[in-house]
Every structure is written in C-alpha cells, then in structure tokens.
C-alpha positions in Angstrom: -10.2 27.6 1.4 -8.8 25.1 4.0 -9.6 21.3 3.4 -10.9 19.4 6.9 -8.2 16.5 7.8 -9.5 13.0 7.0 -10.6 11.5 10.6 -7.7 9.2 10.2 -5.1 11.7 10.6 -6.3 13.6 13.8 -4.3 12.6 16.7 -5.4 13.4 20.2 -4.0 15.7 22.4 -2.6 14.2 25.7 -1.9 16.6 28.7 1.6 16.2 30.4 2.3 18.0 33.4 6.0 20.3 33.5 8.0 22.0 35.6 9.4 25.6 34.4 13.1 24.4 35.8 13.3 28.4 36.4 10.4 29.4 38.2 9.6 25.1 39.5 5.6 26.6 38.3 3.5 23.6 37.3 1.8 24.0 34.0 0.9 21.5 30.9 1.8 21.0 27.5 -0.4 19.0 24.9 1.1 16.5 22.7 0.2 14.5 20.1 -0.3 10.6 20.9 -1.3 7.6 19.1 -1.9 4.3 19.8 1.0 1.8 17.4 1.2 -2.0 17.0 4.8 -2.9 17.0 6.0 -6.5 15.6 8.9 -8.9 15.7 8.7 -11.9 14.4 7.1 -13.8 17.4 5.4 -10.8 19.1 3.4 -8.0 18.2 3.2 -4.9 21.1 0.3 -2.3 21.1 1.4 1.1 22.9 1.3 4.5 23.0 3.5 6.9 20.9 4.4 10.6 21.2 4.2 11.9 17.3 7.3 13.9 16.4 7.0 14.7 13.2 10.1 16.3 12.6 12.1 13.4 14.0 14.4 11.2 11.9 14.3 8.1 13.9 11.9 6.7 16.6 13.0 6.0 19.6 11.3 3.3 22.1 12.2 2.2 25.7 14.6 -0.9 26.2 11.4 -2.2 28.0 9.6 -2.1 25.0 12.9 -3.8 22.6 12.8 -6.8 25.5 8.8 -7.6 25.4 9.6 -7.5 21.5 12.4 -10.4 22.2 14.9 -8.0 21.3 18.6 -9.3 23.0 19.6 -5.4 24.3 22.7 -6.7 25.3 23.9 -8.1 21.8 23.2 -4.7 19.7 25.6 -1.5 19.2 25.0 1.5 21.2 24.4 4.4 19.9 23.8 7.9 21.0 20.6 10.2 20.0 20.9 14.1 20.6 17.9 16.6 20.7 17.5 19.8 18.6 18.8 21.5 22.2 21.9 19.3 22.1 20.1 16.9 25.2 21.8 13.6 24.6 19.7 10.3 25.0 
C-alpha cells in the first residue's frame, strides 16, 4: 500500500523547452521547481529553484550572490562538473 506525499512535499512541474543537439527537434522536459528565500545577513532573496535531489551542492547565479551583498570578486573559484563530465 503506497502512502500519499504530505502537500508540503509536492513540487510543481515546470516545462522547459530543448533542443535534441542531434536532430535540432524542439520538445520539453518537466522539472521540479520551488520557490526559496535565501538570506545574508542584510538581505533576504525569494526565487525560484530547480530541485536536484541527487546533487551535493547548490549552485546559484553570481547575480543572485551580488543582490545577496556577496563580494564575487573576493572569494576562491572553484570548478563544478556534471554527472556527464559538463564543467560549470
């Protein structure tokens, strides 16, 4: 017997358009995305999130680390790589 998710955990489905990079057909994929209120210590940010649940970090724009009064510029880079070996 399968239990019903609590309301609180169902995440809505948000259609994003692709492009097979083999064919160039147009189709859509459905993701999950959730609204998040991120906070600094002078600002708090509401946006939207892509849910990866199998991710070990989050990853938001530098767009998003300035509105937070993050200084980009003062921080280490550091290099992110996908499960396909795509390097962010």
């Amino acid at each position: 017997m399968s239990k019903r998710i609590p309301e609180q955990f169902r995440f809505p489905y948000v259609r994003f358009p692709v492009i097979d990079p083999f064919t160039k057909k147009e189709s859509a994929v459905y993701r999950p995305v959730i609204p998040v209120t991120l906070h600094s210590k002078r600002v708090a940010l509401t946006c939207h999130a892509l849910v990866d649940s199998g991710a070990d970090e989050c990853i938001f724009s530098g767009e998003v680390a300035s509105a937070l009064g993050f200084p980009l510029l003062k921080g280490k880079p550091r290099v992110f790589s996908g499960i396909g070996g795509s390097v962010v």
